[in-house]
Each structure stands twice: as structure tokens, then as C-alpha cells.
PyMOL Python script that loads the backbone (N, CA, C, O; Angstrom):
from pymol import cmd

cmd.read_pdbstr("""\
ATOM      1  N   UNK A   1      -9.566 157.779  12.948  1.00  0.00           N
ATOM      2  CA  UNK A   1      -9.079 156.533  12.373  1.00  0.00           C
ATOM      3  C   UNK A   1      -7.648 156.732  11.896  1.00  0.00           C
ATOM      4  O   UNK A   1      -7.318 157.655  11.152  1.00  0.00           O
ATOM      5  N   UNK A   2      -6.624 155.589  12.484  1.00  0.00           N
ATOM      6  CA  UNK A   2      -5.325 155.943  11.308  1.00  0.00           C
ATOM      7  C   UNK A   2      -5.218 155.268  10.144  1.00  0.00           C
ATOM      8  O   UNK A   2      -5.514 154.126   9.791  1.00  0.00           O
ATOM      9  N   UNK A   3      -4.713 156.247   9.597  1.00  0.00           N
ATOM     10  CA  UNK A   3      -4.434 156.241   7.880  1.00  0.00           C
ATOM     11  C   UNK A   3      -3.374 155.355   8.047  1.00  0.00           C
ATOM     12  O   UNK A   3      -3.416 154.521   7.143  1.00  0.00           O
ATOM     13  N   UNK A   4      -2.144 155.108   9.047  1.00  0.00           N
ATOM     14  CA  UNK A   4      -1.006 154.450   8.486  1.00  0.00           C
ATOM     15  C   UNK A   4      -1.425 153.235   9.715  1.00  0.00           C
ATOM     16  O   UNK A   4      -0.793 153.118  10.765  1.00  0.00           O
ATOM     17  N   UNK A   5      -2.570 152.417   9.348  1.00  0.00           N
ATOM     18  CA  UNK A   5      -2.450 151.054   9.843  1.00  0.00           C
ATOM     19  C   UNK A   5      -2.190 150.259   8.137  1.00  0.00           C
ATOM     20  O   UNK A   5      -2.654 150.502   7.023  1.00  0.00           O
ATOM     21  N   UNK A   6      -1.282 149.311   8.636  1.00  0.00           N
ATOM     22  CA  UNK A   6      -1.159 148.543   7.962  1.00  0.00           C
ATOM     23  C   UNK A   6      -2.238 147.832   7.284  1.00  0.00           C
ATOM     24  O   UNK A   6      -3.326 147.613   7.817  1.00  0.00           O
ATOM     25  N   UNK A   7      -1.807 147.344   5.669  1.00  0.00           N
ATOM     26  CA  UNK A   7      -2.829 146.696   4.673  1.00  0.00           C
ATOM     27  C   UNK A   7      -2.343 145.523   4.492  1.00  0.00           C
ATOM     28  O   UNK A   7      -1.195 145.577   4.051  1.00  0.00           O
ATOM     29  N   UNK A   8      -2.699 144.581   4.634  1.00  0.00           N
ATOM     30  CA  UNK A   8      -2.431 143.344   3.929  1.00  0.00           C
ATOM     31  C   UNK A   8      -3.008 142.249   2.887  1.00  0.00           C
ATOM     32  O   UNK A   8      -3.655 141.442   3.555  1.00  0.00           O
ATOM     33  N   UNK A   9      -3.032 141.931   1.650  1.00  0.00           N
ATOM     34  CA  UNK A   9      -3.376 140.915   1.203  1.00  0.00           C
ATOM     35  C   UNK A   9      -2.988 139.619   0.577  1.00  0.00           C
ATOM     36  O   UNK A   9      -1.940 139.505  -0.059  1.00  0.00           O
ATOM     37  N   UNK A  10      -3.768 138.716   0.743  1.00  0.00           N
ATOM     38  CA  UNK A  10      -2.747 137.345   0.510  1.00  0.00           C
ATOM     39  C   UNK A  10      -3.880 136.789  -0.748  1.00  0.00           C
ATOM     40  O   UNK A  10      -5.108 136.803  -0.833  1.00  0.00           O
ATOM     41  N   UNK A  11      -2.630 136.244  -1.757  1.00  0.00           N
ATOM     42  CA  UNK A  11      -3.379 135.892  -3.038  1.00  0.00           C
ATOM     43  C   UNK A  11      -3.473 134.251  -3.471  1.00  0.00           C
ATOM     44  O   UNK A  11      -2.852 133.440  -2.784  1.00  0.00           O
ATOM     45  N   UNK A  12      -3.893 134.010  -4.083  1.00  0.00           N
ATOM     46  CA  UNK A  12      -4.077 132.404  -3.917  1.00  0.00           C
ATOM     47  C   UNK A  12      -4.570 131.978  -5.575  1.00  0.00           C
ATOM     48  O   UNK A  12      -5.654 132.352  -6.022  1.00  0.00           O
ATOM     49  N   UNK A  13      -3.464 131.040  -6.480  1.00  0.00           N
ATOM     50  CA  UNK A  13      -3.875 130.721  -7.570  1.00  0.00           C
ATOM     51  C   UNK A  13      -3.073 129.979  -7.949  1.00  0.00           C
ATOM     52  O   UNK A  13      -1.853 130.123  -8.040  1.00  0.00           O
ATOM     53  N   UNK A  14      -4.268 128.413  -8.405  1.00  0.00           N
ATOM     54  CA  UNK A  14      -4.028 127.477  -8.872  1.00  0.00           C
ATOM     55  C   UNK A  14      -4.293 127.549 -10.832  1.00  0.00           C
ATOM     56  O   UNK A  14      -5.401 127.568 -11.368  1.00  0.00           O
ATOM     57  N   UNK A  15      -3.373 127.569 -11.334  1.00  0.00           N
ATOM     58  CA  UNK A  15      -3.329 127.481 -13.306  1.00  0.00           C
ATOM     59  C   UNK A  15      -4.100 126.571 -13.358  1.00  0.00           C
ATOM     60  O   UNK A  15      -4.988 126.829 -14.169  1.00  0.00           O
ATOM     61  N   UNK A  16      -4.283 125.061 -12.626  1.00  0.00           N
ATOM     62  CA  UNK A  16      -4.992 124.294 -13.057  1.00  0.00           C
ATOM     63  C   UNK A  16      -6.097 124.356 -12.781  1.00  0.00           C
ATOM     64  O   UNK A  16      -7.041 124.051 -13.510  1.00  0.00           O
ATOM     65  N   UNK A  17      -6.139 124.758 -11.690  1.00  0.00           N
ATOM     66  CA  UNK A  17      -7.990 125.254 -12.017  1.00  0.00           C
ATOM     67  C   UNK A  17      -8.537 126.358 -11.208  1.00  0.00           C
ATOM     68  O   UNK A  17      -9.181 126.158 -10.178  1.00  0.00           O
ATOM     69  N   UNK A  18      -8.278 127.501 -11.675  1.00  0.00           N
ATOM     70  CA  UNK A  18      -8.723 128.336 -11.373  1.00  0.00           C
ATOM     71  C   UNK A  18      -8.594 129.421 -12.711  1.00  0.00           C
ATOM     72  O   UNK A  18      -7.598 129.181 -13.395  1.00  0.00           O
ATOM     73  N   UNK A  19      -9.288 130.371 -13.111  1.00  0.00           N
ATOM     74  CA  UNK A  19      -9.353 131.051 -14.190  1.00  0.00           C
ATOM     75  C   UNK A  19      -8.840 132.308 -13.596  1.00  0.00           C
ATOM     76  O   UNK A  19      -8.898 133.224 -14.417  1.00  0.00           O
ATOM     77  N   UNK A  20      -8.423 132.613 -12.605  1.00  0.00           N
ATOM     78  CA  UNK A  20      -7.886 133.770 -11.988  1.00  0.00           C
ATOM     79  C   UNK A  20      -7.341 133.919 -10.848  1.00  0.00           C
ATOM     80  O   UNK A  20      -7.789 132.973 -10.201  1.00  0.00           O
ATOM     81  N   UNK A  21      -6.333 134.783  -9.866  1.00  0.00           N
ATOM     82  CA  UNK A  21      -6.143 134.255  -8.868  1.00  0.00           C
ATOM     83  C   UNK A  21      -7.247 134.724  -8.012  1.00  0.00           C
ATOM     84  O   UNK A  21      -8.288 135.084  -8.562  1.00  0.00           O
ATOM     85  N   UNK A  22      -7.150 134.758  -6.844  1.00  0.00           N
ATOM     86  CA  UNK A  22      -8.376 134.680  -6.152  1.00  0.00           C
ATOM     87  C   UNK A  22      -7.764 135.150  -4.860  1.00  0.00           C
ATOM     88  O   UNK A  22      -6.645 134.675  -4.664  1.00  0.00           O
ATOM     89  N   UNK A  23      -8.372 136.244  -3.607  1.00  0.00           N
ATOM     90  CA  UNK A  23      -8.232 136.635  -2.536  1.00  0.00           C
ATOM     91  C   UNK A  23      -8.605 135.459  -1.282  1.00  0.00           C
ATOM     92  O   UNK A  23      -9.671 134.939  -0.951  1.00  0.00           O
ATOM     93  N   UNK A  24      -7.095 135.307  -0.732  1.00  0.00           N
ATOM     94  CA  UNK A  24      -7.575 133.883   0.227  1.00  0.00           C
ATOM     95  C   UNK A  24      -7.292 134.599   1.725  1.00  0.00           C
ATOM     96  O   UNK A  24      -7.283 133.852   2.704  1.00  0.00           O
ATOM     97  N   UNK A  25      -7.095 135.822   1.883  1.00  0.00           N
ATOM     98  CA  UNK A  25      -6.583 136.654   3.029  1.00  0.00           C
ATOM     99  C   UNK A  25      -6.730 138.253   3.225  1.00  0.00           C
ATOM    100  O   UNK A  25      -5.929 138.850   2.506  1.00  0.00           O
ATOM    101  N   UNK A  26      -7.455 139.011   3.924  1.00  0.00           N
ATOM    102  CA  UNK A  26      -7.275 140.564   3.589  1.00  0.00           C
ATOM    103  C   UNK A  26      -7.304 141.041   5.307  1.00  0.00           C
ATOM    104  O   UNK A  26      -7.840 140.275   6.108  1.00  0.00           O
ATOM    105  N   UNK A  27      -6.868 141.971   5.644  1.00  0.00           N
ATOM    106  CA  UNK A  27      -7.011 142.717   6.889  1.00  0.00           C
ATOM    107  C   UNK A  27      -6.167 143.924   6.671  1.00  0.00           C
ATOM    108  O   UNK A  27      -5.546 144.160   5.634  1.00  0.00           O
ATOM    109  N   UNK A  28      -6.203 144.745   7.851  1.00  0.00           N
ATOM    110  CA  UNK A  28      -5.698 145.789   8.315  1.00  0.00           C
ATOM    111  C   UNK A  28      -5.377 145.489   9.979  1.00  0.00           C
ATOM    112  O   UNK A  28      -5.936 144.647  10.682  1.00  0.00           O
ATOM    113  N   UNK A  29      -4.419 146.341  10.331  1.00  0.00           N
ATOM    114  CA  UNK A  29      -3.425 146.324  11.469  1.00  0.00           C
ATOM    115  C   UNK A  29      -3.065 144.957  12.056  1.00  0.00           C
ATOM    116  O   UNK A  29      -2.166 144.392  11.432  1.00  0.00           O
ATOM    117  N   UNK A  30      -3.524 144.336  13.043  1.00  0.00           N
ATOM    118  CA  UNK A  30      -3.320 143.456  13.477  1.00  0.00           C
ATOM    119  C   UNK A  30      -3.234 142.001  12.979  1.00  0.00           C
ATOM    120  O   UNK A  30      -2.467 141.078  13.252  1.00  0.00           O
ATOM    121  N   UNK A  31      -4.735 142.172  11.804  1.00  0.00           N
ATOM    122  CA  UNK A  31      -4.612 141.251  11.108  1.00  0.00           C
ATOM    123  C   UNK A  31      -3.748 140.687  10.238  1.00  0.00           C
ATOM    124  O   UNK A  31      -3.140 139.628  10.081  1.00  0.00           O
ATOM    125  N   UNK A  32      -3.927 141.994   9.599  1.00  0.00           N
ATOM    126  CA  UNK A  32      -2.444 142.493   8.686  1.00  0.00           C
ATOM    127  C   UNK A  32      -1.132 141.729   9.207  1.00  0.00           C
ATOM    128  O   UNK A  32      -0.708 140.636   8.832  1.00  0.00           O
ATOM    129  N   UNK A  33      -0.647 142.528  10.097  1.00  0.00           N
ATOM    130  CA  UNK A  33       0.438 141.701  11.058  1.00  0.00           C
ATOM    131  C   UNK A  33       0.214 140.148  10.795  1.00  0.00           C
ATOM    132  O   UNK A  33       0.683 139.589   9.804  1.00  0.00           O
ATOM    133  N   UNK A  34      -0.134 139.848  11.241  1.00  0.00           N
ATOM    134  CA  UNK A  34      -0.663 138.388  10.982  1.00  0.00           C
ATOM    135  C   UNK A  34      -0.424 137.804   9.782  1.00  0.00           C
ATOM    136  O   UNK A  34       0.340 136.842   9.707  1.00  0.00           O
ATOM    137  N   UNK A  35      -0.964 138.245   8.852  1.00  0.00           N
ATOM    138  CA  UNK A  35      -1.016 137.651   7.054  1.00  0.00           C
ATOM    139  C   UNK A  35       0.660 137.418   6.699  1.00  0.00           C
ATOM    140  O   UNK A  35       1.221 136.515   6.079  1.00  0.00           O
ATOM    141  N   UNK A  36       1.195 138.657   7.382  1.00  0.00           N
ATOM    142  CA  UNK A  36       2.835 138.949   6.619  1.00  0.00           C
ATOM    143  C   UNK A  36       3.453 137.961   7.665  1.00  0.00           C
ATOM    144  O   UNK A  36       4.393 137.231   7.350  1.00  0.00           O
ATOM    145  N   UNK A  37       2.977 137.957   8.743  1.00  0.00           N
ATOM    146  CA  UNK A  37       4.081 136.860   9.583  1.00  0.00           C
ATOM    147  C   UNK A  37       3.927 135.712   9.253  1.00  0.00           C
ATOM    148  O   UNK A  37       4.945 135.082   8.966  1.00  0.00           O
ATOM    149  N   UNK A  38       2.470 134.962   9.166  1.00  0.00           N
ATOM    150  CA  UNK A  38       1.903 133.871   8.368  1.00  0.00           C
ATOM    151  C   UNK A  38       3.085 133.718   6.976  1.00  0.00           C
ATOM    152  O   UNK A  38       3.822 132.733   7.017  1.00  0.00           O
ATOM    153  N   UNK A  39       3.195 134.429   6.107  1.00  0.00           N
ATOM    154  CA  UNK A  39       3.647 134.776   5.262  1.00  0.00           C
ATOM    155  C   UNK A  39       5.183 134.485   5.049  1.00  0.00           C
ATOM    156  O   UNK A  39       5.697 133.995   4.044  1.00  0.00           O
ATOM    157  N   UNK A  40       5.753 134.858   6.111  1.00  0.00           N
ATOM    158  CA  UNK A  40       7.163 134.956   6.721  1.00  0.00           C
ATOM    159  C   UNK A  40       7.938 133.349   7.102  1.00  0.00           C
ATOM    160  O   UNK A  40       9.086 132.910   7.036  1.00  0.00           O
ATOM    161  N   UNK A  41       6.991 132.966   7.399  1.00  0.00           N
ATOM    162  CA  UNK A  41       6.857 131.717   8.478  1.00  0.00           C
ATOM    163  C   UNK A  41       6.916 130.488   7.696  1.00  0.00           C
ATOM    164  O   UNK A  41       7.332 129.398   8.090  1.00  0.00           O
ATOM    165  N   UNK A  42       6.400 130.817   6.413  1.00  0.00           N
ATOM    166  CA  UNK A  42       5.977 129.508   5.800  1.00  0.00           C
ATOM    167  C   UNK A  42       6.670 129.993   4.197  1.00  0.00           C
ATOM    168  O   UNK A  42       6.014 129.930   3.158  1.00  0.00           O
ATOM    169  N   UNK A  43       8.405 130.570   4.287  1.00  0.00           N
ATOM    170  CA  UNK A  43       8.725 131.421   3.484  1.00  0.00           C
ATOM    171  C   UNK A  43       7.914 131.561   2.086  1.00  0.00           C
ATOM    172  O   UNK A  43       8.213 131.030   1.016  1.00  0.00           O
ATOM    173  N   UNK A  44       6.712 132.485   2.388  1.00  0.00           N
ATOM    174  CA  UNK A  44       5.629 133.096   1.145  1.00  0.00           C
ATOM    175  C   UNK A  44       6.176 134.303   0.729  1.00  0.00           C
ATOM    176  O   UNK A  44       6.162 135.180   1.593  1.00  0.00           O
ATOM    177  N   UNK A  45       6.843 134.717  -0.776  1.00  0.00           N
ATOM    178  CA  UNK A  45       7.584 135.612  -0.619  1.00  0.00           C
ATOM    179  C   UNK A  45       6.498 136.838  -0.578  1.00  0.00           C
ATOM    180  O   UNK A  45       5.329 136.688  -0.934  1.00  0.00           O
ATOM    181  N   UNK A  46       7.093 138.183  -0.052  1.00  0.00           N
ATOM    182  CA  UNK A  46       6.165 139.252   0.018  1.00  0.00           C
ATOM    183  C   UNK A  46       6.269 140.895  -0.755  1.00  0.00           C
ATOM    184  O   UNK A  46       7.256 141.612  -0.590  1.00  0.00           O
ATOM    185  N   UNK A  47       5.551 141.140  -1.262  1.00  0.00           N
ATOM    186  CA  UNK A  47       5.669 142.360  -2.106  1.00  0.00           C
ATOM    187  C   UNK A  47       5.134 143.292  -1.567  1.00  0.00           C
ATOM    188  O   UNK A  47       4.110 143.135  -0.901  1.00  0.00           O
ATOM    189  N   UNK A  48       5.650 144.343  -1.721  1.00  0.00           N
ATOM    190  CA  UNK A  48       4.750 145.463  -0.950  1.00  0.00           C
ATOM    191  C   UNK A  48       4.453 146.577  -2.499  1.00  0.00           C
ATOM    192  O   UNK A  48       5.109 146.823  -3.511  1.00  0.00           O
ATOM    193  N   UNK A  49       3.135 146.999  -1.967  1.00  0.00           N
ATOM    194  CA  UNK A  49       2.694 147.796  -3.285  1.00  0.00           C
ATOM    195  C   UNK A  49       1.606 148.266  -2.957  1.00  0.00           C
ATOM    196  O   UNK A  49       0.487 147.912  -3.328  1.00  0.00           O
ATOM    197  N   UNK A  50       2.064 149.540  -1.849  1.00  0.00           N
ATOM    198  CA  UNK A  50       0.627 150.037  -1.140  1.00  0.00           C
ATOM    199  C   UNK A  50      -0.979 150.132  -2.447  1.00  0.00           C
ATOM    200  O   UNK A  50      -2.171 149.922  -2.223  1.00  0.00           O
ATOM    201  N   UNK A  51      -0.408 150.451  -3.478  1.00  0.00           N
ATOM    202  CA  UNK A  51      -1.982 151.131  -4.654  1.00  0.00           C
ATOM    203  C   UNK A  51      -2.699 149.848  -4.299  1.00  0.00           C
ATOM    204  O   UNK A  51      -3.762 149.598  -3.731  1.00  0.00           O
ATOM    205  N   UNK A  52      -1.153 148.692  -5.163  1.00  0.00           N
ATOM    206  CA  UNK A  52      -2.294 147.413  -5.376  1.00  0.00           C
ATOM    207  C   UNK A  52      -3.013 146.385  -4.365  1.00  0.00           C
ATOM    208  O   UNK A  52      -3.886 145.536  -4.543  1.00  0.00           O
ATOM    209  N   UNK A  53      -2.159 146.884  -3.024  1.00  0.00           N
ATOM    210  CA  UNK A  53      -2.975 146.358  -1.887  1.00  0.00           C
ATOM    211  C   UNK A  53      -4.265 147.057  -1.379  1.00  0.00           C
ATOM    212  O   UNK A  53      -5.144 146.570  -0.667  1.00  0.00           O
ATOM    213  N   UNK A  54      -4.197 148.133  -1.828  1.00  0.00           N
ATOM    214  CA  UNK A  54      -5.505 149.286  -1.303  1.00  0.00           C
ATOM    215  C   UNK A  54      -6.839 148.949  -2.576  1.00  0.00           C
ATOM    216  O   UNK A  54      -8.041 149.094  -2.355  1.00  0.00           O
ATOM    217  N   UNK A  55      -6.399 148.611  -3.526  1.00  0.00           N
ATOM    218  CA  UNK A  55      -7.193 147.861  -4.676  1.00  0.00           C
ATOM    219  C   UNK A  55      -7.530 146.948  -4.089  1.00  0.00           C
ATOM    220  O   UNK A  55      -8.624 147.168  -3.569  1.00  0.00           O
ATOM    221  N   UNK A  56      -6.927 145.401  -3.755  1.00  0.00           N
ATOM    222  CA  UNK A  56      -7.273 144.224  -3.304  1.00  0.00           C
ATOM    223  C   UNK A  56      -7.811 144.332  -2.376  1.00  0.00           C
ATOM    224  O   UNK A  56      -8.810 143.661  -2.119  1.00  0.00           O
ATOM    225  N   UNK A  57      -7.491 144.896  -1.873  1.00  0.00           N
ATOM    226  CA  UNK A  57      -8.176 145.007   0.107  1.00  0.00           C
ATOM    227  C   UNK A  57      -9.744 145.310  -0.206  1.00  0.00           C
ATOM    228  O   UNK A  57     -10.497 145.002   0.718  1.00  0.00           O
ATOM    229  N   UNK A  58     -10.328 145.843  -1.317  1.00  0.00           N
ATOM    230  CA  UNK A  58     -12.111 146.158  -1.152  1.00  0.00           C
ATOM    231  C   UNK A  58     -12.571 145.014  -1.699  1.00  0.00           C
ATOM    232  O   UNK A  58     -13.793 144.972  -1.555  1.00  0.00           O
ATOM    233  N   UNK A  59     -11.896 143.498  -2.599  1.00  0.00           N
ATOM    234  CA  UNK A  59     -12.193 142.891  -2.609  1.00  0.00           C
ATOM    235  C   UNK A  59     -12.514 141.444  -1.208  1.00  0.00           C
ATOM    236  O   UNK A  59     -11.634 141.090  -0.424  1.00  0.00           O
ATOM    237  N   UNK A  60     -13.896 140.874  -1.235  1.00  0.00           N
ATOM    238  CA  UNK A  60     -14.005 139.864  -0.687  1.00  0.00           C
ATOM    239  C   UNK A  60     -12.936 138.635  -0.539  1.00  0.00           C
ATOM    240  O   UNK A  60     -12.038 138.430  -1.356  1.00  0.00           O
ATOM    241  N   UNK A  61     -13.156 137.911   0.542  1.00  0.00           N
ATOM    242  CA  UNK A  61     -12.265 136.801   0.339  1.00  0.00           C
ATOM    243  C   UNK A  61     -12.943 135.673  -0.209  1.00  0.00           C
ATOM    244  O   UNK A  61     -14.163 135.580  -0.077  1.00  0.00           O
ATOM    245  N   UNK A  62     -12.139 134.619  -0.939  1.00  0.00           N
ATOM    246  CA  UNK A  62     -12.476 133.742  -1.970  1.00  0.00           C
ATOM    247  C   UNK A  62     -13.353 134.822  -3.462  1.00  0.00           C
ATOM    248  O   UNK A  62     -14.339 134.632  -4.174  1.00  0.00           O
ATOM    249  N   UNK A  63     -12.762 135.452  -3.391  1.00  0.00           N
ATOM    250  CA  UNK A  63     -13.354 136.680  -4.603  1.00  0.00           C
ATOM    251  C   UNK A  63     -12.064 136.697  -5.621  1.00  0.00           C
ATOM    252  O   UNK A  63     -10.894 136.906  -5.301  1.00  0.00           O
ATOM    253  N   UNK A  64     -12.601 136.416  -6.969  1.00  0.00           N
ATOM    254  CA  UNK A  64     -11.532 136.801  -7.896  1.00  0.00           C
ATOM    255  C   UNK A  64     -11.448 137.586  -8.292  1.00  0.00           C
ATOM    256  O   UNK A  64     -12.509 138.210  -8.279  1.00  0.00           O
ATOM    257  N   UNK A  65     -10.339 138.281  -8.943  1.00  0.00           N
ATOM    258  CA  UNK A  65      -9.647 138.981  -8.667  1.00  0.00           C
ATOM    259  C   UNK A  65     -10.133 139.804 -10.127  1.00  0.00           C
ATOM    260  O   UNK A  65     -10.264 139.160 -11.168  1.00  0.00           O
ATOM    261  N   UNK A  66     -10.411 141.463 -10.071  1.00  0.00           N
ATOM    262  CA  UNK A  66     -10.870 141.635 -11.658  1.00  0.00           C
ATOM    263  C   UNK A  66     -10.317 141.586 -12.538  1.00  0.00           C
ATOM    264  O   UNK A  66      -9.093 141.635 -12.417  1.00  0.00           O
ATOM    265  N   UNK A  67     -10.976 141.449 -14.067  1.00  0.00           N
ATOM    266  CA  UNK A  67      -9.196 141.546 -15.310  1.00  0.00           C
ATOM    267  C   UNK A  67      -8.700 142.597 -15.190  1.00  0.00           C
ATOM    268  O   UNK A  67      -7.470 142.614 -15.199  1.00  0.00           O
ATOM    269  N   UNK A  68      -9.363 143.762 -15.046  1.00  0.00           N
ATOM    270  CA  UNK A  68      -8.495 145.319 -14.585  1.00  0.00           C
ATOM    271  C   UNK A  68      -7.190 145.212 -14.412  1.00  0.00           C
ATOM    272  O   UNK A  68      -6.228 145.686 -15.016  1.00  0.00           O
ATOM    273  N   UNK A  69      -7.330 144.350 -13.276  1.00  0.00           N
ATOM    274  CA  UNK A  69      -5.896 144.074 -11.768  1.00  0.00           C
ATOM    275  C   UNK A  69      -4.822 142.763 -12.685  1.00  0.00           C
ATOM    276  O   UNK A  69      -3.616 142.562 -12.545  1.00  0.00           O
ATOM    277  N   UNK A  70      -5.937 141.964 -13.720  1.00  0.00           N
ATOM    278  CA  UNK A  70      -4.623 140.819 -14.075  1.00  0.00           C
ATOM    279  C   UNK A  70      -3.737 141.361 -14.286  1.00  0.00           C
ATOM    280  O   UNK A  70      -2.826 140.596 -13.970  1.00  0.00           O
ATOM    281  N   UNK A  71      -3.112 142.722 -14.831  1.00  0.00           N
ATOM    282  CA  UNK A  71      -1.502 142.936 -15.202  1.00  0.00           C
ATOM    283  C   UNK A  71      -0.806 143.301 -13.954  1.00  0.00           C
ATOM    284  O   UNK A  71       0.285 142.732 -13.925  1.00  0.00           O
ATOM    285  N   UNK A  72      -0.977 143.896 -13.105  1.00  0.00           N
ATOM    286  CA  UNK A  72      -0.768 144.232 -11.974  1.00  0.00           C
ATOM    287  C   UNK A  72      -0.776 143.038 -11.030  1.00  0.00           C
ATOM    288  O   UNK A  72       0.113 143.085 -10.180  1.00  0.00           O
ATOM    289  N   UNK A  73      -1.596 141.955 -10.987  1.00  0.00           N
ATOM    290  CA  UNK A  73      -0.951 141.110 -10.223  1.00  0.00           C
ATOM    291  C   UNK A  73      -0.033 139.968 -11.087  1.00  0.00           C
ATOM    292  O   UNK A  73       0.861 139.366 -10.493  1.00  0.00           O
ATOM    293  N   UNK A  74      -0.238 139.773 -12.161  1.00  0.00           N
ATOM    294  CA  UNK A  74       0.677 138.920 -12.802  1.00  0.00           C
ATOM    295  C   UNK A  74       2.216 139.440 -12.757  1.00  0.00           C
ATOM    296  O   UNK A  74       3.134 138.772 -13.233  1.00  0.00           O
ATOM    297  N   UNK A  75       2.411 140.769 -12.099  1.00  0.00           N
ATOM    298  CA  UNK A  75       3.802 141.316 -12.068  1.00  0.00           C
ATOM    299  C   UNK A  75       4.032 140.549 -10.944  1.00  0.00           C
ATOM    300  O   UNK A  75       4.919 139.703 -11.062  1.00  0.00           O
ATOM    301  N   UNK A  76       3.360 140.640  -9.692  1.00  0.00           N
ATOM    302  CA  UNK A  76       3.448 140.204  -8.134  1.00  0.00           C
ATOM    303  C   UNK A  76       3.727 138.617  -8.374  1.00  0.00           C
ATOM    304  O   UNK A  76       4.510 137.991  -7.660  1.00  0.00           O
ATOM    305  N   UNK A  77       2.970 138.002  -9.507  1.00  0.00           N
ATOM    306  CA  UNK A  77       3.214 136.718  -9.683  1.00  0.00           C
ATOM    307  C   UNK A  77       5.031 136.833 -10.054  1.00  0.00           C
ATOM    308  O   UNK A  77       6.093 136.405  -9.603  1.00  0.00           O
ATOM    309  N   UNK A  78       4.615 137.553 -10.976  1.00  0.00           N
ATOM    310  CA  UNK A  78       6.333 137.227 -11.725  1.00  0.00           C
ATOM    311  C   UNK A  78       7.267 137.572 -10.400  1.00  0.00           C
ATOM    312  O   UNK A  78       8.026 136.643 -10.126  1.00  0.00           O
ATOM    313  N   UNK A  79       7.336 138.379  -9.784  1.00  0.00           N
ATOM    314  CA  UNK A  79       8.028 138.689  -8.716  1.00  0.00           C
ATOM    315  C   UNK A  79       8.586 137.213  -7.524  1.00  0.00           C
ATOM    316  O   UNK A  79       9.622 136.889  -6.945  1.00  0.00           O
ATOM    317  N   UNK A  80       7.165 136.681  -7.656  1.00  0.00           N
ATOM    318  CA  UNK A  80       7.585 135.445  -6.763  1.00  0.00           C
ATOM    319  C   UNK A  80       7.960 134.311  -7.271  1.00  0.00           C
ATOM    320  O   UNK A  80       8.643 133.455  -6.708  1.00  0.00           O
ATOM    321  N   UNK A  81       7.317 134.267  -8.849  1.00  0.00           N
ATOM    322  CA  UNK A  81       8.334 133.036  -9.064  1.00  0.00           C
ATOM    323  C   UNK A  81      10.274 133.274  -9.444  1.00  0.00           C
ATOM    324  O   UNK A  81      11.235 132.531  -9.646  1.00  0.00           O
ATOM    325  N   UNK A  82      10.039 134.615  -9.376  1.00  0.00           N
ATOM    326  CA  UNK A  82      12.095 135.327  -9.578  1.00  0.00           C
ATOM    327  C   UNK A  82      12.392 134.688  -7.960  1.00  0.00           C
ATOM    328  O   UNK A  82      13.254 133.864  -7.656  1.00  0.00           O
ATOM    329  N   UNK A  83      11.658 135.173  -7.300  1.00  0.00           N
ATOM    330  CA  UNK A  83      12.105 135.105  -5.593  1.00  0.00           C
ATOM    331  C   UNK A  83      12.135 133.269  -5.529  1.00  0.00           C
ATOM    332  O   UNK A  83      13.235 132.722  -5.440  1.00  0.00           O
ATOM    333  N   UNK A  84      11.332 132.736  -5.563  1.00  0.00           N
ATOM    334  CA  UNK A  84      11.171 131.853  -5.368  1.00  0.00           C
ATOM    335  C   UNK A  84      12.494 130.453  -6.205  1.00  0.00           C
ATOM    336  O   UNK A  84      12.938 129.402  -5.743  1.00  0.00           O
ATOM    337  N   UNK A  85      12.705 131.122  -7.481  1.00  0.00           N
ATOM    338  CA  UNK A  85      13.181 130.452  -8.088  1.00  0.00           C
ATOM    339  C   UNK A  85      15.001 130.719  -7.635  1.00  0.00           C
ATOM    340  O   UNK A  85      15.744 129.738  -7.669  1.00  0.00           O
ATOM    341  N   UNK A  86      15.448 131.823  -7.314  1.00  0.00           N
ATOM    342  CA  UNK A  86      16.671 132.189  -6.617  1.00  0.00           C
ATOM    343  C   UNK A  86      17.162 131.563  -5.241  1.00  0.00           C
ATOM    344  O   UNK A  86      18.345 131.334  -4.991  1.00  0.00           O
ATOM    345  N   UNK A  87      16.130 131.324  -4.407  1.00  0.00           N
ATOM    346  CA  UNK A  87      15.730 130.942  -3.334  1.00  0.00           C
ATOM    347  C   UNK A  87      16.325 128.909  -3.548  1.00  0.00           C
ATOM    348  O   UNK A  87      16.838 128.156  -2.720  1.00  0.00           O
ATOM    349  N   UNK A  88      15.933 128.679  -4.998  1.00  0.00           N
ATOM    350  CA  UNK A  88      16.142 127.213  -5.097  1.00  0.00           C
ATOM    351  C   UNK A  88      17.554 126.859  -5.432  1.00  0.00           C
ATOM    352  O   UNK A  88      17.906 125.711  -5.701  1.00  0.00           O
ATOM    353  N   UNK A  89      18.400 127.963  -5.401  1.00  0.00           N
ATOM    354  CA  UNK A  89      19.308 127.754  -6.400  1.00  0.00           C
ATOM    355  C   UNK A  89      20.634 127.476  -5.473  1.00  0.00           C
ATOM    356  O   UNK A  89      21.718 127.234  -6.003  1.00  0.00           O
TER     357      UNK A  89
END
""", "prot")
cmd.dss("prot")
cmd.show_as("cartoon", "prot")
cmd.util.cbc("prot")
cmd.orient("prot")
């Protein structure tokens, strides 16, 4: 098996109603490929952070996300609303 296929996960969270964000996307290699071009395409900004994708990745999809991980992804959040908000300017 290779170790260096690509990880991908895509996160999904609504403040208004959702109590956490939630896994709306996960694969490896090809799929993978896929998520980030998806991603690319529909400018979703993208973080790379092999630990916390190798964390997310054993979660299910439509699975929220544990409190463990809230600080760790609330950084990824903060990350995209910086990207996102530069992006408007």
C-alpha cells in the first residue's frame, strides 16, 4: 500500500444550525484529487495539515466533528475566513 497517496477532507458548517462542523467529503488518492479540484473550482480556500487531515479522514461523512478537534479546526476556520476575506478586498 502507499503511504504517500494523498488525504483529503472537506468540512461543512452552518452557525445557524449546526452545533459543530460536520464532514461533507473524505477520500484518498483519486478521490482526494477530486475534493481539492472540486475545491479549486468553486474557489473553496484549502489548508493543508497532514495530522489534522489523518484525524478527519477516520471520521464518517455527515459525522461531526469531535470537541477534541474543535480547536484545531476552528484554526482551519479562521484561516478561511482571513483567505476569504482578502480575496474580497
Amino acid at each position: 500500500m502507499n503511504s504517500n497517496r494523498k488525504t483529503a477532507t472537506a468540512l461543512q458548517y452552518d452557525k445557524d444550525n449546526m452545533i459543530a462542523p460536520k464532514i461533507s467529503a473524505t477520500g484518498k488518492g483519486l478521490i482526494a484529487e477530486n475534493i481539492i479540484e472540486t475545491a479549486k473550482k468553486n474557489n473553496i480556500p484549502i489548508q493543508e495539515d497532514p495530522s489534522l487531515v489523518e484525524l478527519l479522514a477516520q471520521l464518517n461523512i455527515n459525522e461531526t466533528i469531535p470537541e477534541e478537534l474543535y480547536q484545531a479546526v476552528a484554526e482551519v476556520f479562521a484561516f478561511v475566513y482571513r483567505v476569504d476575506r482578502e480575496l474580497k478586498k
